[in-house]
N, C-alpha and C positions, 0 to 999 in steps of 0.2 A: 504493500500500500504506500508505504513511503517513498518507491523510488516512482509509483504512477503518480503521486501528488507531486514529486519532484519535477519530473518529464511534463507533467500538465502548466506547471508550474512556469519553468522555462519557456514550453512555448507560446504562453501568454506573452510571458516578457519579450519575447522573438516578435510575436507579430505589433506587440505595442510598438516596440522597436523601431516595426516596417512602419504602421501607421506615423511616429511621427517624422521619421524620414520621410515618406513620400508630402506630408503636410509642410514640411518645411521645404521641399521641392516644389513644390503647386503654388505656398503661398505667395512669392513675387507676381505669379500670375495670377491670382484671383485678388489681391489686394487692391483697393480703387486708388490707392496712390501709387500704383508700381510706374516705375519707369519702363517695365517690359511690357504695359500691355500700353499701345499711344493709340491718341484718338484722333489726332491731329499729324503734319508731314513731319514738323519739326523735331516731336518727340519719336516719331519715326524714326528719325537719322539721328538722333543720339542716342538710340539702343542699336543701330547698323554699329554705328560707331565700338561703342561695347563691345560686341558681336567681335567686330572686326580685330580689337585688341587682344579681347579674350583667345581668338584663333591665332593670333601672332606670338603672344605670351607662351599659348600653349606646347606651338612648334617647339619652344626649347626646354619647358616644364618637363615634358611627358619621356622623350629621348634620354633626358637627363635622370628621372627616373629608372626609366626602363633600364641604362648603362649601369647604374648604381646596383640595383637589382643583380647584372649580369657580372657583373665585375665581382659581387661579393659571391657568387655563385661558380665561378671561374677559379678564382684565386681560393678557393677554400683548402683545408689543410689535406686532404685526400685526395687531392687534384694530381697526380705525379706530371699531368702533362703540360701545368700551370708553370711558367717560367721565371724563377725568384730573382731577380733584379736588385740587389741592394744598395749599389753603387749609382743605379741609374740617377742622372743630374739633369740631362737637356734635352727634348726633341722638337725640332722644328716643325715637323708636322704638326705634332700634338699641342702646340701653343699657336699656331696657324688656325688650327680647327677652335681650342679653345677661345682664341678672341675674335676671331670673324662670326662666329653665330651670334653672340653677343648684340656686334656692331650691324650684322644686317639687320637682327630682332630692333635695335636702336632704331633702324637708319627706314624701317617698315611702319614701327609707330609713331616717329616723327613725320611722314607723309600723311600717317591719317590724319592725325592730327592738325597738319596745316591744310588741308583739303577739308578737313572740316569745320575751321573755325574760319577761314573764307565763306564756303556756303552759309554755313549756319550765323552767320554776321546778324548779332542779334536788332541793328537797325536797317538789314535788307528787308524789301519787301517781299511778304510771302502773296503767291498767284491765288484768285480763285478755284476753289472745288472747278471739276471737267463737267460744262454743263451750266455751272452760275454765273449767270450775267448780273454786274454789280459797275455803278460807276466809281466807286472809290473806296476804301477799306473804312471800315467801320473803326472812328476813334476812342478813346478809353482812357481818360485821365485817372490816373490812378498814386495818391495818397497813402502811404503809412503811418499810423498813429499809434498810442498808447492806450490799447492795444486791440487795434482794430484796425479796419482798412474799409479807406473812402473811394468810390469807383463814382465818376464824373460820367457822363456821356454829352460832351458839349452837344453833338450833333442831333439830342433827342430833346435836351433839355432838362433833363432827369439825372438822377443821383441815387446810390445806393452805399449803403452799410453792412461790409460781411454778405455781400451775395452780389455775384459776378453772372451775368446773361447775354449768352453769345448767339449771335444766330450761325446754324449748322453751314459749313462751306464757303461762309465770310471769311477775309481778311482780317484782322484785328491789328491796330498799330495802339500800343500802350502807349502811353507818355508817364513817366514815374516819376515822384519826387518821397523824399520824406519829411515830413514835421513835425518829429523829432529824432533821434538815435538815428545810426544806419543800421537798414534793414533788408531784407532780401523778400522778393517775391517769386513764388515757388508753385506752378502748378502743375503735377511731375505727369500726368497722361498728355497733357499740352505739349511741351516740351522747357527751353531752356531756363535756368533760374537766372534772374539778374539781380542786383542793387538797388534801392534806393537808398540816397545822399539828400540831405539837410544840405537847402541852395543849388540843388544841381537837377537838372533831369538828362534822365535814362531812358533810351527806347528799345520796346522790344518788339516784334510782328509774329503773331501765331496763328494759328487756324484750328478752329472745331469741326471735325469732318464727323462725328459721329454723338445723336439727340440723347440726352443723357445727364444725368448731373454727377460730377468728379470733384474732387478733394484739391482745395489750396490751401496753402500754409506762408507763413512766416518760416524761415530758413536759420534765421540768425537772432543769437539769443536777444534778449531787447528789455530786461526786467521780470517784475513779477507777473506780470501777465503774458507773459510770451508763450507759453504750452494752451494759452487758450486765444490765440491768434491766427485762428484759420475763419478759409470761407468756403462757401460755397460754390460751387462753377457751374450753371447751366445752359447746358448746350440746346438751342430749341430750331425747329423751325424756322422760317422769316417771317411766316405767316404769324406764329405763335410770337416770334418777337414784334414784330410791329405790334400786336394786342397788347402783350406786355408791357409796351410803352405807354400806350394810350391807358390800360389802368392805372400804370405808376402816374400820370399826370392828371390822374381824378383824384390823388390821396396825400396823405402823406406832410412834411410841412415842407415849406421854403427853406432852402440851403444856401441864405446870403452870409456876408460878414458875421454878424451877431450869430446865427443858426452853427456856422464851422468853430468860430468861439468854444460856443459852449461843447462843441461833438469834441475838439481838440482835449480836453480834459480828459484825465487817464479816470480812466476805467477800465473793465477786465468781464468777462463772458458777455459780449453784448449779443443780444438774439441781434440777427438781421431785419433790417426795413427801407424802404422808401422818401427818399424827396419829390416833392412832386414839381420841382423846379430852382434849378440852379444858377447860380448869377454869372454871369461869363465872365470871364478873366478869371477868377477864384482863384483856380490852378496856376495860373501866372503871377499871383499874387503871392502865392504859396514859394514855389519856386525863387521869386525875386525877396526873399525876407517883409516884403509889405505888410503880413501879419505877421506877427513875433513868432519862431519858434516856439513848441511848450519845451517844456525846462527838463524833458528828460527823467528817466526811471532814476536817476541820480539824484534828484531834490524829492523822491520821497512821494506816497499817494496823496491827491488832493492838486497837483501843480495844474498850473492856469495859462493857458497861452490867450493870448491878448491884444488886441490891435497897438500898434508903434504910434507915439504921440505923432500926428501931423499928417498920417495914413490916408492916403485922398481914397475918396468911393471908388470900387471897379466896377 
């Protein structure tokens, strides 16, 4: 009895074993933030990329392996036909092979690498979906705060908190800044992550090819609210976005001066919502210091960003 409860025993723990190995094999692909499943070109070509490294790395990983394997197998003390070398000091060959695999493994993922940070030039423009006629990419002033994130849509008129709405097969051209810390904006089935800078802006161009809502995040630590500085991504229709718009502009409150004031203040789990109208230039305001920075997870919770004495109306 005891060695069948032993044997049952065991292969419980064998197959637990297999279950969470295969669960941790699957999970980059069923997580909604994997960078292996994209929905868009961009995050496309930075899992090619992966892909591609990973197969070059591999080239001298696996060889490397295998010889080590063979060598310890070869040379083993029962070997009579094993040749004992003790003196040996130099071979040309053998330092020829050991630094040229090296240097092509170098000389392969420096190519991708520059071949992909051309293409992927996070202020190139990305093309329409095959099939959408569009006359200009949809813009997306995009704001980091403490600890939340302001999404602008100059061209609708509309504003959002914590919830990102793309129409499927569009263009997207972000424009970033931050107004406070530096901070990174991260939507990993999209594709690339970039910066925002306090006083600077950053552009990025993405595309949503598939209807769906995916996971954003904040990238870079930023305070105490930073583990709960993500948003939401939804990918919709045009048809469904254009509705989208027109609700958001029956609700919600105005997003002038005073309105960014008060959102500027650190807070922490904000549910997502709606402006039902934003004041133009804001985001240029933001960017040129016209409104104060807020003072940063460094002065502590409760900090106030605040219009600069003399601040003309935008």
């Amino acid at each position: 009895m005891t060695a069948v409860r032993f044997a049952a025993a065991h292969r419980s723990r064998v197959l637990s074993g297999g279950r969470l190995l295969a669960g941790l094999v699957l999970l980059p692909a069923c997580s909604p933030a994997s960078i292996l499943a994209p929905d868009g070109p961009v995050a496309a070509a930075n899992r090619q990329i992966l892909y591609n490294a990973l197969a070059i790395m591999l080239a001298i990983v696996v060889p490397t392996i295998i010889a080590t394997l063979a060598f310890a197998w070869w040379f083993r003390a029962d070997n009579p036909r094993a040749t004992y070398r003790p003196h040996f000091v130099y071979s040309g060959r053998v330092e020829m092979i050991v630094w040229s695999i090296p240097i092509l493994v170098i000389l392969f993922l420096g190519g991708v690498i520059w071949v992909g940070s051309h293409d992927l030039d996070p202020r190139r423009p990305v093309a329409a979906a095959p099939g959408q006629e569009i006359a200009a990419p949809l813009e997306v002033q995009v704001v980091s705060l403490d600890w939340k994130w302001l999404f602008i849509y100059p061209g609708q008129g509309v504003a959002t908190v914590n919830r990102l709405v793309l129409p499927v097969g569009v263009p997207v051209r972000f424009r970033l800044t931050s107004a406070s810390v530096m901070n990174t904006f991260f939507v990993p089935r999209l594709g690339s992550m970039i910066y925002t800078m306090n006083g600077m802006e950053t552009q990025l161009n993405l595309r949503a090819d598939r209807a769906g809502r995916v996971y954003g995040q904040s990238a870079h630590y930023s305070g105490d609210g930073f583990s709960d500085m993500n948003f939401a991504v939804d990918a919709v229709t045009t048809g469904d976005f254009a509705r989208w718009v027109a609700e958001a502009r029956g609700k919600g409150p105005v997003l002038d001066v005073r309105g960014y004031v008060a959102l500027a203040r650190q807070s922490q789990d904000v549910h997502p919502y709606s402006y039902r109208a934003a004041q133009p230039g804001l985001f240029e305001a933001i960017v040129a210091q016209k409104l104060k920075p807020a003072p940063g997870p460094e002065e502590g919770r409760g900090g106030d960003a605040h219009v600069s004495p003399g601040t003309p109306e935008i």
